[in-house]
Backbone as numpy.savetxt, mean C-alpha at the origin, in Angstrom:
# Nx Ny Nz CAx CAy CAz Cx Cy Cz
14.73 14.72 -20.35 13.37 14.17 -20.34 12.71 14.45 -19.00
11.16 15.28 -19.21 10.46 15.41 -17.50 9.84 13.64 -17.09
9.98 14.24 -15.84 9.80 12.93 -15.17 8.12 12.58 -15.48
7.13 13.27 -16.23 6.28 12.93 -16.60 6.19 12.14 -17.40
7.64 12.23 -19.10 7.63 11.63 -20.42 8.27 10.07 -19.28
8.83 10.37 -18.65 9.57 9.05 -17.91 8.63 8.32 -17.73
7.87 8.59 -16.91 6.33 7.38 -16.27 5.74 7.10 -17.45
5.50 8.42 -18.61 4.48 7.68 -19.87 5.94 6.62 -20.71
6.88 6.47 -20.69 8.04 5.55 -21.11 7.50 4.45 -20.79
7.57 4.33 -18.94 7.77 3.37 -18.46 6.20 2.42 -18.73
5.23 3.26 -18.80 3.96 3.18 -18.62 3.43 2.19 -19.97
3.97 2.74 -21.20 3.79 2.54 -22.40 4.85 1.20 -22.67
5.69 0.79 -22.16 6.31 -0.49 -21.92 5.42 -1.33 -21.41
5.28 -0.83 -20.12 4.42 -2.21 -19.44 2.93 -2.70 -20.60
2.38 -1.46 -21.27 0.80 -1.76 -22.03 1.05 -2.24 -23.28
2.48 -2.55 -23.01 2.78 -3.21 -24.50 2.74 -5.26 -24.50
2.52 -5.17 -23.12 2.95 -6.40 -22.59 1.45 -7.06 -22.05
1.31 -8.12 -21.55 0.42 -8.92 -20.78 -0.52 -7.71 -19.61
-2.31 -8.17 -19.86 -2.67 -7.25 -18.86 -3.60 -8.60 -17.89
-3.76 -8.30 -17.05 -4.04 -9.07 -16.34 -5.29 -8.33 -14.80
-6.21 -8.99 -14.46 -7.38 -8.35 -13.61 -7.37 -9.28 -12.45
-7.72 -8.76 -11.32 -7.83 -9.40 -9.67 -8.97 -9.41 -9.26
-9.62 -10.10 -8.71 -10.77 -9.96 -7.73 -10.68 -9.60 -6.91
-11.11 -8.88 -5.54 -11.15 -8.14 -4.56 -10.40 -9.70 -3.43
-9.13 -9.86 -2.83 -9.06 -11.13 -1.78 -8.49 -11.66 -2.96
-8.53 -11.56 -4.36 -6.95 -12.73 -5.07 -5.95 -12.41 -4.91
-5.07 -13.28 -4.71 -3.63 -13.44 -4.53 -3.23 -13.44 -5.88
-2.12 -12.44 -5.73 -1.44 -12.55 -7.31 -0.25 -13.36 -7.29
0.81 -12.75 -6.27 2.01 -13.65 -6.01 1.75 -14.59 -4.53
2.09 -15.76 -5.08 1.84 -16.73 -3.30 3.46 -16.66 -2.52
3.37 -16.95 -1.45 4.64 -16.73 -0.83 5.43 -17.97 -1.52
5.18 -19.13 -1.54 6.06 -19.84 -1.87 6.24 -19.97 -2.94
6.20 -19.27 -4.55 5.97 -19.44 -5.70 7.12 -17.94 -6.22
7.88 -18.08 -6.75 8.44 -17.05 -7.75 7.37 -16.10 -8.38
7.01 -14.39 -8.15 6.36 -14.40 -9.41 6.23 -14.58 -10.56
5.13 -14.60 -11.91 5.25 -14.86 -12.70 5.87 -13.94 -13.55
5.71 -12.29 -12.97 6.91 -11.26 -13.91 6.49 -10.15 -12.71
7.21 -8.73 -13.18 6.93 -7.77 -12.81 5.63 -7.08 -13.30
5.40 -6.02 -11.97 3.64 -6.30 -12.18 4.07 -4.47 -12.40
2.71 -3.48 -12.91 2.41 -2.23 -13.26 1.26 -2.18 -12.88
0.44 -1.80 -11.45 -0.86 -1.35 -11.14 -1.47 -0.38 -12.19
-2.14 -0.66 -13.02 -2.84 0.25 -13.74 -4.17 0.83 -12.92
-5.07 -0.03 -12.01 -5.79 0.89 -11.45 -6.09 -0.12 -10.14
-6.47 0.29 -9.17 -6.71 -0.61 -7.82 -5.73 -0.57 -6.81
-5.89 -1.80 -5.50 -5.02 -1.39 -4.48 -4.23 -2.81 -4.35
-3.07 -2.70 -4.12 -2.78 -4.35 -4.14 -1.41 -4.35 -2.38
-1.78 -5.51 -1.96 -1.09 -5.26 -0.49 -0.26 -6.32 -0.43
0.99 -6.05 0.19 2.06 -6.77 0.43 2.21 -7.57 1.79
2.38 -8.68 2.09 2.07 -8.98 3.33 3.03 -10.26 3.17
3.39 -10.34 4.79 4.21 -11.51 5.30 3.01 -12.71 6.00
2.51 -13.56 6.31 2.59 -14.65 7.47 3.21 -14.94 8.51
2.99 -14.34 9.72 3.82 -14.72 11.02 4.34 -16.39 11.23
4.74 -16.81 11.86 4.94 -18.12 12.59 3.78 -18.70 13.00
2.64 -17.69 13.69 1.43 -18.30 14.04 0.49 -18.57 12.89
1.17 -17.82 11.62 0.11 -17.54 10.53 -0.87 -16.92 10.81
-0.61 -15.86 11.36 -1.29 -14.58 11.07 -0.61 -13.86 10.12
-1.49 -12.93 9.20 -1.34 -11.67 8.31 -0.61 -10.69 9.14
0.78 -10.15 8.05 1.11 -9.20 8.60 1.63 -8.23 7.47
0.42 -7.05 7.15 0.59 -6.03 6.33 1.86 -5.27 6.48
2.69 -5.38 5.57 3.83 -4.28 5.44 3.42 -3.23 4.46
2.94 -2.94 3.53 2.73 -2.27 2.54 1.93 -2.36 1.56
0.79 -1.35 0.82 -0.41 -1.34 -0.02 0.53 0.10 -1.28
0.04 -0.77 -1.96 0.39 -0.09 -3.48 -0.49 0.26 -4.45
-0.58 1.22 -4.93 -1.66 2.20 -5.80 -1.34 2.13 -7.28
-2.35 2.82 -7.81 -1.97 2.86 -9.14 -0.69 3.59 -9.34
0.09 3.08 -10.69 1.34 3.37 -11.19 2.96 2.70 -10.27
2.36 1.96 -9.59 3.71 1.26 -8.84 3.77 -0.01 -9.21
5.02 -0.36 -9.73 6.07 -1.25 -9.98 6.03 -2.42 -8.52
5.98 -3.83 -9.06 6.36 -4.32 -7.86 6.34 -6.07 -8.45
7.12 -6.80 -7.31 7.61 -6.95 -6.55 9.08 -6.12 -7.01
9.65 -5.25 -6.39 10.85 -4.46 -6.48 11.94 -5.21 -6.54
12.28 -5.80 -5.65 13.91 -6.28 -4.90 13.92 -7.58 -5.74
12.28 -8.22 -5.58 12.58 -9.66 -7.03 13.10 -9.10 -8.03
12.64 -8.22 -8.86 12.80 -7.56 -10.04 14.21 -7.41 -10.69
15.24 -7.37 -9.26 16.40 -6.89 -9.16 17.43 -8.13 -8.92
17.28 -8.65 -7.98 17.84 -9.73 -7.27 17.62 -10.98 -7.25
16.33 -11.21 -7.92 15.83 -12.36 -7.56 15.13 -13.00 -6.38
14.71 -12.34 -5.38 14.46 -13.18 -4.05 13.38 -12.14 -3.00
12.11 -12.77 -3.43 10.81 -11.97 -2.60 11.02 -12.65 -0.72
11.83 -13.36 -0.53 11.42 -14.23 0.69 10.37 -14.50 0.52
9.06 -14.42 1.62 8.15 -15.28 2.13 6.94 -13.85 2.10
7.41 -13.17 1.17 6.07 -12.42 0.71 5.11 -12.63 -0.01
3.91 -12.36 0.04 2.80 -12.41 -0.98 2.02 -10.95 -1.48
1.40 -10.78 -2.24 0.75 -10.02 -2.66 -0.85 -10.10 -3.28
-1.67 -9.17 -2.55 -3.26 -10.06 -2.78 -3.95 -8.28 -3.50
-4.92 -8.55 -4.01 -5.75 -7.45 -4.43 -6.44 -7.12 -3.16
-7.03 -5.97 -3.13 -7.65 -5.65 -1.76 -8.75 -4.88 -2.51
-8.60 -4.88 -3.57 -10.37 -4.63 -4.52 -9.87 -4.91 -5.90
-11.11 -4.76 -7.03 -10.78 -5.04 -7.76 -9.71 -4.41 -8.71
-8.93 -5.27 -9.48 -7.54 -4.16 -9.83 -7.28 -4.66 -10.94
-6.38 -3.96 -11.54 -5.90 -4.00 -13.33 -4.66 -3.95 -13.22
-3.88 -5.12 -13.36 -2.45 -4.87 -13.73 -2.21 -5.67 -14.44
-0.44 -4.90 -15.58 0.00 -5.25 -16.30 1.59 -5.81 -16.30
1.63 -7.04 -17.02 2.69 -7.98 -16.31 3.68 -8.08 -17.37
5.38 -7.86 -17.30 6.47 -8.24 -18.12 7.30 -9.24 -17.24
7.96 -9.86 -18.00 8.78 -10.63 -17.51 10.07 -10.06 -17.06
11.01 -10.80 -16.12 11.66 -10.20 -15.36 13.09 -9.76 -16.26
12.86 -10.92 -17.22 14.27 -10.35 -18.19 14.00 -9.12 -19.15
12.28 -9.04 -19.25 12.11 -8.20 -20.50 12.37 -7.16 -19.69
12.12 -6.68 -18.31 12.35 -5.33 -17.66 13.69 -4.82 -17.74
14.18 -5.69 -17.04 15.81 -5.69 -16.77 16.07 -5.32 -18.11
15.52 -6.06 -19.09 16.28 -5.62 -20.54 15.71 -3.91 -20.88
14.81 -3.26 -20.56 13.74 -2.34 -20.69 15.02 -1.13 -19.75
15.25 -1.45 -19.24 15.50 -0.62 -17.65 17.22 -0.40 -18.33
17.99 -1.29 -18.89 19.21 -1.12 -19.58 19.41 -0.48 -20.57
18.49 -0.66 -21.24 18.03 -0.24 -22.07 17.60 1.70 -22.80
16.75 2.00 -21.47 15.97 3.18 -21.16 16.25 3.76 -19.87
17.94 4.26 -19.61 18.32 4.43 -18.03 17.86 5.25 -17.26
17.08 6.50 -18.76 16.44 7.44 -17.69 15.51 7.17 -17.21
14.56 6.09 -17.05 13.31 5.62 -16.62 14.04 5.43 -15.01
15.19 5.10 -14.96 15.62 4.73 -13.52 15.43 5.57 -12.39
15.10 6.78 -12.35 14.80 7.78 -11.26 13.47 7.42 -10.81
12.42 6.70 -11.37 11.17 6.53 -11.37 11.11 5.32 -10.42
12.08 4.49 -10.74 11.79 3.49 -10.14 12.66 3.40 -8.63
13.69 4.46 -8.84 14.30 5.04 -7.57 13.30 5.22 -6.46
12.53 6.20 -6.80 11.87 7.34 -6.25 10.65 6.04 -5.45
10.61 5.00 -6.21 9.26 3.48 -5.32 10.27 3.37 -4.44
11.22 2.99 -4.83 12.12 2.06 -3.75 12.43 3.16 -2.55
12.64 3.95 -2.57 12.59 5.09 -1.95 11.63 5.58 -0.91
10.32 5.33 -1.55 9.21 5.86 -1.13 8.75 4.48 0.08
9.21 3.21 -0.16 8.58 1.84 0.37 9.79 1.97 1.18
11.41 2.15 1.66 11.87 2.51 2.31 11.08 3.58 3.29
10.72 4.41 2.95 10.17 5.37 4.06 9.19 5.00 4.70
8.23 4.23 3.90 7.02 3.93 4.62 7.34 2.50 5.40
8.40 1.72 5.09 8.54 0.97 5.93 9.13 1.88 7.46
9.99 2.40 7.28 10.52 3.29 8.28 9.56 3.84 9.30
8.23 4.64 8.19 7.29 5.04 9.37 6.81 4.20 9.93
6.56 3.15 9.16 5.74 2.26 10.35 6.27 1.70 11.51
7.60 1.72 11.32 8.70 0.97 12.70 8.25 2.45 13.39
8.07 3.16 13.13 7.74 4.39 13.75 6.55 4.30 15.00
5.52 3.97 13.77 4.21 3.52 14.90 3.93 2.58 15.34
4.86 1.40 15.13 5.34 0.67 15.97 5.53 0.73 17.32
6.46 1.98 17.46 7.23 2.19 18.71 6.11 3.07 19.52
5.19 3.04 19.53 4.01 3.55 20.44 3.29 2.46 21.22
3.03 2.55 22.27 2.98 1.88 23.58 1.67 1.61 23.71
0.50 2.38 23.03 -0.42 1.84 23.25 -1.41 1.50 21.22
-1.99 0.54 21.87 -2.92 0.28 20.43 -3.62 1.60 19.55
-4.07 2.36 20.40 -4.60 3.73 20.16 -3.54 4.82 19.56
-2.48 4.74 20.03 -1.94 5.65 19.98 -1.17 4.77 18.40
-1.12 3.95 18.20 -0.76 3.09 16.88 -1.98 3.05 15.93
-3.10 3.14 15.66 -3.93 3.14 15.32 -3.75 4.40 14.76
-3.93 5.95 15.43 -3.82 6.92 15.25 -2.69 7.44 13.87
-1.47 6.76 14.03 -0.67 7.21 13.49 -0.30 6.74 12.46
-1.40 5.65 12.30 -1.20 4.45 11.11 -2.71 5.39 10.20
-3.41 6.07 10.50 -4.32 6.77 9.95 -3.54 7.93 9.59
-2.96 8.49 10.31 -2.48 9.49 9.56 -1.62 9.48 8.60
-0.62 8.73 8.62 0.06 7.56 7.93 -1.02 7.61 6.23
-2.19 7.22 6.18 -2.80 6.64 5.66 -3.41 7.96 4.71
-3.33 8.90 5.56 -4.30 10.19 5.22 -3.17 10.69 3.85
-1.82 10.61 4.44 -0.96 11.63 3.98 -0.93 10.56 2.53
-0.98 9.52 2.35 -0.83 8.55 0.93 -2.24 8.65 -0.06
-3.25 8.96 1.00 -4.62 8.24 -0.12 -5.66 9.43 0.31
-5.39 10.28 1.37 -6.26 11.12 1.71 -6.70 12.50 1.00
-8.15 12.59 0.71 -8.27 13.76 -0.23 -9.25 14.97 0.37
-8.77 15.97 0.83 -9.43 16.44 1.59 -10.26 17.89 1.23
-11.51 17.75 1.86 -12.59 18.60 1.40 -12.81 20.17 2.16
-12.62 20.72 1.69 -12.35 22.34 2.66 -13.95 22.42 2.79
-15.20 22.14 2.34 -16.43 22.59 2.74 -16.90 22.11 4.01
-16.15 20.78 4.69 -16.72 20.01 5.20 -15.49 19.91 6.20
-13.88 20.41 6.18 -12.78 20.21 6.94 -12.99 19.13 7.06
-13.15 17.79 6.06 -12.56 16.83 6.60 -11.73 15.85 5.22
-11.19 14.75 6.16 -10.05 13.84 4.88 -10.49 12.96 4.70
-10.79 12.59 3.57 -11.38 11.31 3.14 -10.15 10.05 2.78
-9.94 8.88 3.85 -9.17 7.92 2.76 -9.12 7.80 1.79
-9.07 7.39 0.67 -10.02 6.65 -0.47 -9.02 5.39 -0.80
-8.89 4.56 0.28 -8.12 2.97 -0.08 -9.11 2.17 0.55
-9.09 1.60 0.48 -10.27 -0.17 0.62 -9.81 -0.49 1.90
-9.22 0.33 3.10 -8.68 -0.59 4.48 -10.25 -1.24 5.73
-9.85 -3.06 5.52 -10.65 -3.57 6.74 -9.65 -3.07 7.97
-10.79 -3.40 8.78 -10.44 -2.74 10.09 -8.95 -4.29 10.66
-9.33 -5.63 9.62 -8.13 -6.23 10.10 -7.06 -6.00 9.40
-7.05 -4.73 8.33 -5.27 -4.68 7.48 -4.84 -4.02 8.70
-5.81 -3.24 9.43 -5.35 -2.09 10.25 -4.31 -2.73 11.42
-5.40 -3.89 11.85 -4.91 -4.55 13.32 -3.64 -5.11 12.60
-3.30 -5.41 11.25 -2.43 -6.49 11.31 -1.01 -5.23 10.91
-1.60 -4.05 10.78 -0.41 -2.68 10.34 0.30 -2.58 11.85
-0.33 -2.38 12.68 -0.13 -2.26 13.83 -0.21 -3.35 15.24
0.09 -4.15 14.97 0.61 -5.23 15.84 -0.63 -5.00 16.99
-1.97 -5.27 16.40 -2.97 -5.55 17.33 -4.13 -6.33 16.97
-4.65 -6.57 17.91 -5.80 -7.91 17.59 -7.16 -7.11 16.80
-7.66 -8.06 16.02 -9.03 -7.31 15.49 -10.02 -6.81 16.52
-10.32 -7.45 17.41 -10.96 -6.71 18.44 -10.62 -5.56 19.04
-9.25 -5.47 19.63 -8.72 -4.31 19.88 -8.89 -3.24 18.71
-8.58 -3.28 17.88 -8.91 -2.34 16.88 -10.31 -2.03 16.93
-11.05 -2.77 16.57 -12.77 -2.57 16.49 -12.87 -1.74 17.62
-12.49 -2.12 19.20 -13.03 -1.27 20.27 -12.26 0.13 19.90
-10.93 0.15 19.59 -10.41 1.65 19.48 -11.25 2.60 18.56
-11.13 1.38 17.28 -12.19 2.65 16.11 -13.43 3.00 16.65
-13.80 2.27 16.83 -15.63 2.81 17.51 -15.28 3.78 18.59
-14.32 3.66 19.35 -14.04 4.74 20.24 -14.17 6.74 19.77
-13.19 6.14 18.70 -12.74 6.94 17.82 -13.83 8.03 17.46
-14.56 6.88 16.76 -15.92 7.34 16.05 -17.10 7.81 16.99
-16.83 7.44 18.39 -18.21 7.65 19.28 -17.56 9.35 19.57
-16.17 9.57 20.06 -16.30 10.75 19.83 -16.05 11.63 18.92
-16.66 11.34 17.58 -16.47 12.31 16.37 -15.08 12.68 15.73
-14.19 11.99 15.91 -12.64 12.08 15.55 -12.90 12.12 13.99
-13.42 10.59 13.90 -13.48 9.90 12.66 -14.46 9.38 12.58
-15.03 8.81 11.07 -15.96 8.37 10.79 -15.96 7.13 9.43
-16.83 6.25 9.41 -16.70 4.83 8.23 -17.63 5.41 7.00
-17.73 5.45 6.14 -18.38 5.56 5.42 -18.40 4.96 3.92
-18.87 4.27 3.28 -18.70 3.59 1.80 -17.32 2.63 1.85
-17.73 2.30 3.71 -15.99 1.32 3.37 -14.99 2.39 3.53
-15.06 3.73 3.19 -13.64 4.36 3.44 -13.81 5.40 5.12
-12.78 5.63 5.40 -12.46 6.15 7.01 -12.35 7.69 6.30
-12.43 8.46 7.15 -12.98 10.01 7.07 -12.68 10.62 8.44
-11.02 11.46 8.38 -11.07 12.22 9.72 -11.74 12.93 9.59
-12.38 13.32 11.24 -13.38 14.75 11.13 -12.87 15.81 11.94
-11.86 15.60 13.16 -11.31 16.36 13.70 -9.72 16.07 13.57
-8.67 16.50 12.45 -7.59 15.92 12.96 -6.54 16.74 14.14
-6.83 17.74 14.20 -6.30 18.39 15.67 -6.74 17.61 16.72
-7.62 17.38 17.32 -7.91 16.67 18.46 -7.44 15.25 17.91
-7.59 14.16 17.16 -6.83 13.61 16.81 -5.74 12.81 16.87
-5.09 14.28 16.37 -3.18 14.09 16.41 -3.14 14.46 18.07
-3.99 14.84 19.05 -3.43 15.45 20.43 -3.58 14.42 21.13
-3.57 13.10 20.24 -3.55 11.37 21.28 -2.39 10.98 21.27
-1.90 11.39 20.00 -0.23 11.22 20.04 0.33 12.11 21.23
């Protein structure tokens, strides 16, 4: 079976089940609450986030259409102290955790698919300990865009430039990268005063990424 008939498998399971819609800022799963099943983004952006000690937001991960999630609940039972909120408006479709598990035993070749998330949210957690380890806000900023480019970025050869196309406020950014909203605001405008990058319809738009990447 191609890994295409796999996703329409997996795909055609979930639309058999409960569909369910977000408002742009709803919370689907609360941290202290079990979800109510496993979720299937059918279209929109939905973000994973912890609460510090101070209770501040702290973005670990944004998920697109066709991803499976909460993962490790799905499996184990146990989200910790995560939540999950829409970050625009979104369409997903919800099974329960036994009907998957039963789905997934069931249909083993669907399992490379769901490898390949867990896989993929491994790495991107990884990069971000990555841009983490950069010393200045700017230079974290930078790499959390590019970061950003290589997942959602669609880029236009008439114009050499990359268009995001995810819904990021300038505070998912500060809270991706362990910096204050202000700090961010002064870096991006920086950014933007010298033509790096640019805001537009809500989405970010490199314009030079050679000069750019030469902050790293």
């Amino acid at each position: 079976m191609t890994q295409t008939k796999k996703r329409d498998l997996l795909e055609t399971f979930f639309k058999s089940h409960t569909r369910m819609q977000f408002k742009k800022g709803e919370t689907i799963v609360r941290p202290e609450d079990d979800p109510s099943g496993v979720f299937l983004i059918e279209w929109g952006f939905v973000k994973a986030c912890v609460l510090t000690k101070y209770g501040e937001e702290n973005l670990l991960l944004v998920r697109s259409s066709g991803s499976v999630f909460p993962l490790i609940w799905a499996f184990i039972g146990e989200h910790g102290n995560s939540y999950y909120e829409a970050m625009e408006e979104t369409s997903l479709w919800r099974v329960s955790r036994a009907e998957y598990l039963e789905f997934l035993e069931e249909n083993p070749e669907v399992m490379p698919i769901i490898l390949d998330m867990v896989m993929e949210s491994y790495r991107l957690h990884s990069e971000r300990v990555m841009t983490l380890s950069y010393r200045t806000a700017r230079e974290r900023i930078v790499s959390f865009l590019f970061s950003l480019s290589e997942r959602f970025g669609i880029y236009d050869r008439k114009s050499d430039t990359t268009t995001i196309h995810a819904p990021f406020r300038q505070a998912d950014i500060a809270s991706s990268v362990n910096a204050t909203r202000e700090t961010t605001s002064r870096e991006m405008n920086a950014l933007k005063q010298r033509g790096l990058i640019d805001i537009q319809d809500h989405k970010i738009i490199i314009k030079n990424e050679e000069e750019l990447r030469a902050l790293l």
